[in-house]
N, CA, C, O and CB atoms as a CASP TS submission, in Angstrom:
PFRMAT TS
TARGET T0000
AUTHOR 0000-0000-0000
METHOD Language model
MODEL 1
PARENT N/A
ATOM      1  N   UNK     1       0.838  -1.191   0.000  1.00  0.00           N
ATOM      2  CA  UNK     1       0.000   0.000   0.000  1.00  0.00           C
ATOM      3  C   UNK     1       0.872   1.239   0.000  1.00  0.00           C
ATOM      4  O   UNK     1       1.988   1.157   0.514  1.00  0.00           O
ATOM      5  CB  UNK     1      -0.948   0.007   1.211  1.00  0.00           C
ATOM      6  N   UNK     2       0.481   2.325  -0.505  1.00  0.00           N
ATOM      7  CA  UNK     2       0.951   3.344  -1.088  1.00  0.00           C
ATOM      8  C   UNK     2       1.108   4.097   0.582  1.00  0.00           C
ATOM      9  O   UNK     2       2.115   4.507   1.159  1.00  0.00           O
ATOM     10  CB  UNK     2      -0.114   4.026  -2.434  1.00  0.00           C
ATOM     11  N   UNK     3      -0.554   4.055   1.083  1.00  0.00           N
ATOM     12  CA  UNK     3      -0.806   5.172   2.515  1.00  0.00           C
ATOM     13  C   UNK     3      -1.354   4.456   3.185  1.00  0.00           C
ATOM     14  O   UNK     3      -2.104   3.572   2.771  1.00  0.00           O
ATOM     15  CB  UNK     3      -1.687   6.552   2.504  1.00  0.00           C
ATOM     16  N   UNK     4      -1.045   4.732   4.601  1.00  0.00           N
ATOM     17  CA  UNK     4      -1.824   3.767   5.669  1.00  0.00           C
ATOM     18  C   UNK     4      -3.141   4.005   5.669  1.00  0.00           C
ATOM     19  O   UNK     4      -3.459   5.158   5.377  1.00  0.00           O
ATOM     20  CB  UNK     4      -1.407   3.910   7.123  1.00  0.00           C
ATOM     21  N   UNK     5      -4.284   2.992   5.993  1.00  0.00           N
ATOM     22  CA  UNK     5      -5.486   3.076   6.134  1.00  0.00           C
ATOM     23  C   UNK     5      -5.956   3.686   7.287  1.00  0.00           C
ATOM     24  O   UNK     5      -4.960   3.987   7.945  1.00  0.00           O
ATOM     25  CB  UNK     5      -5.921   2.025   5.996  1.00  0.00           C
ATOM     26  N   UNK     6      -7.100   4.068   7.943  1.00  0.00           N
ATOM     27  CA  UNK     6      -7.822   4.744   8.190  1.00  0.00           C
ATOM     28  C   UNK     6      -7.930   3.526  10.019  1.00  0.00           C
ATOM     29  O   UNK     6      -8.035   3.846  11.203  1.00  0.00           O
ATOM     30  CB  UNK     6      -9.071   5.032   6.786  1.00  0.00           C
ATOM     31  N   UNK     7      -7.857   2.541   9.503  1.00  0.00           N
ATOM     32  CA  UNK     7      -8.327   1.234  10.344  1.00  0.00           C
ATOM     33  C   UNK     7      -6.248   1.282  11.074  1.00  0.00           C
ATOM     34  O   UNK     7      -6.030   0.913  12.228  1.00  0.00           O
ATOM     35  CB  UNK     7      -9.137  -0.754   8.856  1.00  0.00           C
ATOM     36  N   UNK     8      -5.161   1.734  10.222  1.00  0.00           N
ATOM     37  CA  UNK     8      -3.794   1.714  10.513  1.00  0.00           C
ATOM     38  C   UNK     8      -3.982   2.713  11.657  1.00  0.00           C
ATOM     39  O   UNK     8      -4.086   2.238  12.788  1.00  0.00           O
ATOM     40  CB  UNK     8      -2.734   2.104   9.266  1.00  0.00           C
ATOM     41  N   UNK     9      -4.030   3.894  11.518  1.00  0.00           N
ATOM     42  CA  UNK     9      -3.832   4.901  12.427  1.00  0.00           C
ATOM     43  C   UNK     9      -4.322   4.662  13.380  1.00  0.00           C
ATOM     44  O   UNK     9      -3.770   4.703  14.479  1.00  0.00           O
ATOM     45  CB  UNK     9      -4.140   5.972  12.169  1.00  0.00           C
ATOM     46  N   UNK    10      -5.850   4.258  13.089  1.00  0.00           N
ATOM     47  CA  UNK    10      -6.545   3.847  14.986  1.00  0.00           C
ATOM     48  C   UNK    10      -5.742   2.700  16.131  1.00  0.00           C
ATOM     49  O   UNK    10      -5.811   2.614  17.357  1.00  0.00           O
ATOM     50  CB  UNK    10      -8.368   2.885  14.789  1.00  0.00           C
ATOM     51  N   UNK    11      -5.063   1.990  15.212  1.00  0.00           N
ATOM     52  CA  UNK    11      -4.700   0.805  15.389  1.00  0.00           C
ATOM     53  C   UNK    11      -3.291   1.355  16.056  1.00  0.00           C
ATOM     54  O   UNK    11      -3.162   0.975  17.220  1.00  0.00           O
ATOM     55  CB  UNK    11      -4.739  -0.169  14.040  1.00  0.00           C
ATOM     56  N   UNK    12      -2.614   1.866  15.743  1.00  0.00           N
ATOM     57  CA  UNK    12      -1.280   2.871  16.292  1.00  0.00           C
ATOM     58  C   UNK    12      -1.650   3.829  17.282  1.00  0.00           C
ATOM     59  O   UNK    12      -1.248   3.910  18.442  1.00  0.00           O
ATOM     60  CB  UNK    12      -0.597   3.812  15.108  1.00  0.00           C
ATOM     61  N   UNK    13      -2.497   4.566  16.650  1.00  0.00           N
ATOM     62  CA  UNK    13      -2.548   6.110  17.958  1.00  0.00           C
ATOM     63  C   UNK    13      -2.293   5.894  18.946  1.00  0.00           C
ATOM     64  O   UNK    13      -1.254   6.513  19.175  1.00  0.00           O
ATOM     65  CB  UNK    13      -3.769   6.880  18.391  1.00  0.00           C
ATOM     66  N   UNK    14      -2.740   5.093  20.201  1.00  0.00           N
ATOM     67  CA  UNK    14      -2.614   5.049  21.119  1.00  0.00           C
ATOM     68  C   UNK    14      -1.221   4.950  22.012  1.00  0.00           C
ATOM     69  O   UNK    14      -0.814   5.520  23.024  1.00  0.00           O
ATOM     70  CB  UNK    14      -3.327   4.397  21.130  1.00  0.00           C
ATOM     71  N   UNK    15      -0.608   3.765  20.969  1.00  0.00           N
ATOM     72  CA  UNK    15       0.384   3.568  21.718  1.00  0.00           C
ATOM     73  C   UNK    15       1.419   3.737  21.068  1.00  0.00           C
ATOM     74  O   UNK    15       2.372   3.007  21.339  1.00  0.00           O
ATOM     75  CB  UNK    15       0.388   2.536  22.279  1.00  0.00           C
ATOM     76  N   UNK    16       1.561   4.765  19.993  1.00  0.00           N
ATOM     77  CA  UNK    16       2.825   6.031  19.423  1.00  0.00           C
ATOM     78  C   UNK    16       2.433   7.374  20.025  1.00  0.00           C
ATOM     79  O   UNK    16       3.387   7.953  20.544  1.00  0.00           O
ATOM     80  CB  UNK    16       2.866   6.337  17.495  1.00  0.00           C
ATOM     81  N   UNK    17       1.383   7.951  20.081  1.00  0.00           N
ATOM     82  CA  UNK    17       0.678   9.103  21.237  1.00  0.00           C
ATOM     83  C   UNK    17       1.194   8.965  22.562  1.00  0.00           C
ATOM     84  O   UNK    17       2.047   9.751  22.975  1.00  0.00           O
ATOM     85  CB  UNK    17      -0.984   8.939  21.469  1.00  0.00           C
ATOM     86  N   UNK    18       0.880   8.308  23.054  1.00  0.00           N
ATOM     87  CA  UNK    18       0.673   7.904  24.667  1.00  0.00           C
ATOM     88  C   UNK    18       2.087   8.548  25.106  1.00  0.00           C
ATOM     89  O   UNK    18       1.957   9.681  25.569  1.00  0.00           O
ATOM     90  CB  UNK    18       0.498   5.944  25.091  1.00  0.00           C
ATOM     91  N   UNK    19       3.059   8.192  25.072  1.00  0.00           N
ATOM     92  CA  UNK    19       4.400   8.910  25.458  1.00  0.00           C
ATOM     93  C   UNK    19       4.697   9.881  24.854  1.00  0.00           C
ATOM     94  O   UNK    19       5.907  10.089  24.945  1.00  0.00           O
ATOM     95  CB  UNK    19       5.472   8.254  25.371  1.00  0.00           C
ATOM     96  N   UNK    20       4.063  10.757  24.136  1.00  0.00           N
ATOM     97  CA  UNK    20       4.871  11.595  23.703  1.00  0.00           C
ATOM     98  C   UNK    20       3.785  13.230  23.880  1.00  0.00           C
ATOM     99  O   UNK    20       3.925  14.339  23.364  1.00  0.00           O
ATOM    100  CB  UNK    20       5.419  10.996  22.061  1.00  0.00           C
ATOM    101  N   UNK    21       2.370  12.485  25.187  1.00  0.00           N
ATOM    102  CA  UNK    21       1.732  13.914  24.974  1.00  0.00           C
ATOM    103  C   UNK    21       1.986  13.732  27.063  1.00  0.00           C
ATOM    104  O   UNK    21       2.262  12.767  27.775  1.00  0.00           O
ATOM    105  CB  UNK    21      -0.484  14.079  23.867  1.00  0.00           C
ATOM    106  N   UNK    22       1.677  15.357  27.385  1.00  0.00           N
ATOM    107  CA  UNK    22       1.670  15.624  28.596  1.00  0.00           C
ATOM    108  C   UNK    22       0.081  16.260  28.804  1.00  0.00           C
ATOM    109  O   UNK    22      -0.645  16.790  27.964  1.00  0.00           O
ATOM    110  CB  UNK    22       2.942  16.553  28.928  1.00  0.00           C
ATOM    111  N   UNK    23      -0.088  16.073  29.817  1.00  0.00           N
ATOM    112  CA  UNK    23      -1.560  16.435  30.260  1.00  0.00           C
ATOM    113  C   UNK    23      -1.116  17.796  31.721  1.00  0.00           C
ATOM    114  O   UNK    23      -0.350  17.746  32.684  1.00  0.00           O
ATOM    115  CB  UNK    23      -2.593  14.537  30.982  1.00  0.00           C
ATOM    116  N   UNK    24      -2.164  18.983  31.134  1.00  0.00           N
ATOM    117  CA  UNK    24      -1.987  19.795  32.141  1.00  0.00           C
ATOM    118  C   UNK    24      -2.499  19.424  33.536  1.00  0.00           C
ATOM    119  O   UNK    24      -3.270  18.468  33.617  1.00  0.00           O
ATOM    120  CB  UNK    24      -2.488  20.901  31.754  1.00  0.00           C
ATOM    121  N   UNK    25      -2.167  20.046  34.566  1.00  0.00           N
ATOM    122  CA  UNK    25      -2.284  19.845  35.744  1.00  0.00           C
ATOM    123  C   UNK    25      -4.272  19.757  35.854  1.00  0.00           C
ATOM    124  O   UNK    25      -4.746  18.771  36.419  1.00  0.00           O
ATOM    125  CB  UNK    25      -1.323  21.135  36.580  1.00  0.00           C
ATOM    126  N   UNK    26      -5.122  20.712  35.347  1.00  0.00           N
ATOM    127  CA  UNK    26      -6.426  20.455  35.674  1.00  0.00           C
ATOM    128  C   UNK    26      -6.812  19.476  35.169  1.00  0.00           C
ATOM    129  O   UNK    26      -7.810  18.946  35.658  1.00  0.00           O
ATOM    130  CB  UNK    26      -7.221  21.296  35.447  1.00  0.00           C
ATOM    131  N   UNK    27      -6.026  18.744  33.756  1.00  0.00           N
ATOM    132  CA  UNK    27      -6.854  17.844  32.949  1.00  0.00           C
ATOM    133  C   UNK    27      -6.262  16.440  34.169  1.00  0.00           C
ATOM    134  O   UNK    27      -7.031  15.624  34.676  1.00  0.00           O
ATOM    135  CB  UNK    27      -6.346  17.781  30.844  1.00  0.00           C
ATOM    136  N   UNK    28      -5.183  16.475  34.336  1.00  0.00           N
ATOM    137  CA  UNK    28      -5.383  15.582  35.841  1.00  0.00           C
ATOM    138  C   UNK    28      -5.989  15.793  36.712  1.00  0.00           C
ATOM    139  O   UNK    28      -6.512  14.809  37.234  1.00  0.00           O
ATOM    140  CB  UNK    28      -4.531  15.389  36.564  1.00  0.00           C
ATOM    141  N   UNK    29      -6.196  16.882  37.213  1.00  0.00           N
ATOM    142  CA  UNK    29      -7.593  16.904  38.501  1.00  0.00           C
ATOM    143  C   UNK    29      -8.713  16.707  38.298  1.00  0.00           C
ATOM    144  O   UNK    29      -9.512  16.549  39.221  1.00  0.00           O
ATOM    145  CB  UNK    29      -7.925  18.030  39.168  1.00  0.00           C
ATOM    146  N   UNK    30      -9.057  16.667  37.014  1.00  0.00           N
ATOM    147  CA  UNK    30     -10.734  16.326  36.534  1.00  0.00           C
ATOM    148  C   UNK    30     -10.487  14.728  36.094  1.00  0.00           C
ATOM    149  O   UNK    30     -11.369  14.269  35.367  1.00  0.00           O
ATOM    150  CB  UNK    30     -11.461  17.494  34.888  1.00  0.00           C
ATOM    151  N   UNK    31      -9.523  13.939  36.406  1.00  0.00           N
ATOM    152  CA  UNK    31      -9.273  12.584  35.333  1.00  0.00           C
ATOM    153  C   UNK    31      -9.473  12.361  34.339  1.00  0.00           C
ATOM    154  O   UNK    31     -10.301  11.547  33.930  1.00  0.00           O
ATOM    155  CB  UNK    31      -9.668  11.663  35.452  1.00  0.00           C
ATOM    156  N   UNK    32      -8.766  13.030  33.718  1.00  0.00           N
ATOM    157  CA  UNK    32      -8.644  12.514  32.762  1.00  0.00           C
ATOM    158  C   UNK    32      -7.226  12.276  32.023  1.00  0.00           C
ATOM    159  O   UNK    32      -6.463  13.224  31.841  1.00  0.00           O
ATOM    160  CB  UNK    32      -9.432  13.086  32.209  1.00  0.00           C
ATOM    161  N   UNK    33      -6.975  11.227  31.690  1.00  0.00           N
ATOM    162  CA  UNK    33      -5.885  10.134  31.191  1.00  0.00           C
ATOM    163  C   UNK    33      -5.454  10.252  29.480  1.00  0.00           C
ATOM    164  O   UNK    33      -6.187  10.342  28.495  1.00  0.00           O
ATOM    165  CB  UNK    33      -6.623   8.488  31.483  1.00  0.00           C
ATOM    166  N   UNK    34      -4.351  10.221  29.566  1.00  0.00           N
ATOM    167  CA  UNK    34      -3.749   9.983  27.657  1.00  0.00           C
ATOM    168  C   UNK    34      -5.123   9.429  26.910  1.00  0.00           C
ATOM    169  O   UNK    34      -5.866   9.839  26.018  1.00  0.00           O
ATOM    170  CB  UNK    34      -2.153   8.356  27.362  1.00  0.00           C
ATOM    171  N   UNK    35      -5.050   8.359  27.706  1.00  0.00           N
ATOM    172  CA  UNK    35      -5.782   7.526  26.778  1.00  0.00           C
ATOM    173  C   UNK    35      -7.372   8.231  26.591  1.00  0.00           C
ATOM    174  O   UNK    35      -8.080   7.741  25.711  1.00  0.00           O
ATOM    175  CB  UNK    35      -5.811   5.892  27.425  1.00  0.00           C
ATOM    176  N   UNK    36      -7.834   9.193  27.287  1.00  0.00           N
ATOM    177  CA  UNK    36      -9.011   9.557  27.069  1.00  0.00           C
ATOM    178  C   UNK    36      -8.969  10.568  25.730  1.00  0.00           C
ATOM    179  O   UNK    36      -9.746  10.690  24.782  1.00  0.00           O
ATOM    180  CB  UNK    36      -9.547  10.142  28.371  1.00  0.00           C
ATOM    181  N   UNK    37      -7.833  11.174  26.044  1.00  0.00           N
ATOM    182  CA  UNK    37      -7.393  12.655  24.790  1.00  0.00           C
ATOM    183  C   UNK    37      -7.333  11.898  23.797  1.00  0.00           C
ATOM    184  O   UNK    37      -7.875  12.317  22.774  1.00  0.00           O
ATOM    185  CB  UNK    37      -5.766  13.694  24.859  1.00  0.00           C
ATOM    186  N   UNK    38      -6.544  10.302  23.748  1.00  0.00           N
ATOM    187  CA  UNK    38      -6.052   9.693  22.730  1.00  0.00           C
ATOM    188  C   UNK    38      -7.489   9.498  21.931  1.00  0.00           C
ATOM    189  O   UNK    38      -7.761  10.040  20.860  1.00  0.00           O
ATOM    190  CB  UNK    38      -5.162   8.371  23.149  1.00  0.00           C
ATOM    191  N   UNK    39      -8.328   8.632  22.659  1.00  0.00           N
ATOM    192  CA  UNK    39      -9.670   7.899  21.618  1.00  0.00           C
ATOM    193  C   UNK    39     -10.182   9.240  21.459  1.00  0.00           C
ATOM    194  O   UNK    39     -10.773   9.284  20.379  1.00  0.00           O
ATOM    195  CB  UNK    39     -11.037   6.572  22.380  1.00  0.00           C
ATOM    196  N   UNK    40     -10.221  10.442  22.102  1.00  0.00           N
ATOM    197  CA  UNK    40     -11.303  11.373  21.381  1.00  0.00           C
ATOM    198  C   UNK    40     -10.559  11.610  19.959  1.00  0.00           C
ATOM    199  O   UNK    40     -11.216  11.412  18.937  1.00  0.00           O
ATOM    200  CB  UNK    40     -11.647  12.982  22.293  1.00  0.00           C
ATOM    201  N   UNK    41      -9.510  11.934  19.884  1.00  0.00           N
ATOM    202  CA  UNK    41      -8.702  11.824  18.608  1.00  0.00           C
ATOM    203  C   UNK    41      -9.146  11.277  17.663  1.00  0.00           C
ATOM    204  O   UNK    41      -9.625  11.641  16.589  1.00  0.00           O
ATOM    205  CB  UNK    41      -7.656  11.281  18.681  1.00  0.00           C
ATOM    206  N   UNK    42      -8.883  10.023  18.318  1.00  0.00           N
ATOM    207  CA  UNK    42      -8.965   8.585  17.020  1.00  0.00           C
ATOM    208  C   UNK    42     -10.732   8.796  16.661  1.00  0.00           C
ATOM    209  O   UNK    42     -10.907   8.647  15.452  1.00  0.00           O
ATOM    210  CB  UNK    42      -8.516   6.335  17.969  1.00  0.00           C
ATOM    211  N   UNK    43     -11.802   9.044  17.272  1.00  0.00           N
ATOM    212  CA  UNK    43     -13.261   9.392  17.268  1.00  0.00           C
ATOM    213  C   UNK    43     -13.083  10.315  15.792  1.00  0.00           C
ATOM    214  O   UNK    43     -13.622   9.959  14.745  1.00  0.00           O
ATOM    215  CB  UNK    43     -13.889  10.344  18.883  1.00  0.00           C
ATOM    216  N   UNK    44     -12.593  11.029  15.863  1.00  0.00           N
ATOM    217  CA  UNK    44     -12.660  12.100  15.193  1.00  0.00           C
ATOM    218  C   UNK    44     -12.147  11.889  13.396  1.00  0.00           C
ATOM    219  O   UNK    44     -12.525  12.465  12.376  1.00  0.00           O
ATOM    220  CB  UNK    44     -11.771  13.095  16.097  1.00  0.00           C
ATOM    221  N   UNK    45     -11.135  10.791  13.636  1.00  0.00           N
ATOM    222  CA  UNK    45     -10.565  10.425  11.920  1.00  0.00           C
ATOM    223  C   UNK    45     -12.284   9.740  11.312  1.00  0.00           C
ATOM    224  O   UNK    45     -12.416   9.343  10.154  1.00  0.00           O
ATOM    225  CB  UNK    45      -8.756   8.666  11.869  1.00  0.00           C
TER
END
């Protein structure tokens, strides 16, 4: 394949994302986690 599919990226995001984003101090006091920022992301392709 020429470009990754649509089904590739969801399949990655999480865990090429996950280390490489920081969460501000409120978005930890309200809980919320990588992985929550991550799937709204992936929601969105």
């Amino acid at each position: 394949r020429l470009a990754p599919s649509v089904d590739d990226v969801r399949a990655l995001a999480e865990p090429v994302l996950q280390h490489r984003m920081a969460l501000t101090f409120a978005a930890r006091a309200e809980g919320t986690s990588v992985r929550d920022v991550v799937a709204k992301l992936v929601k969105g392709i």
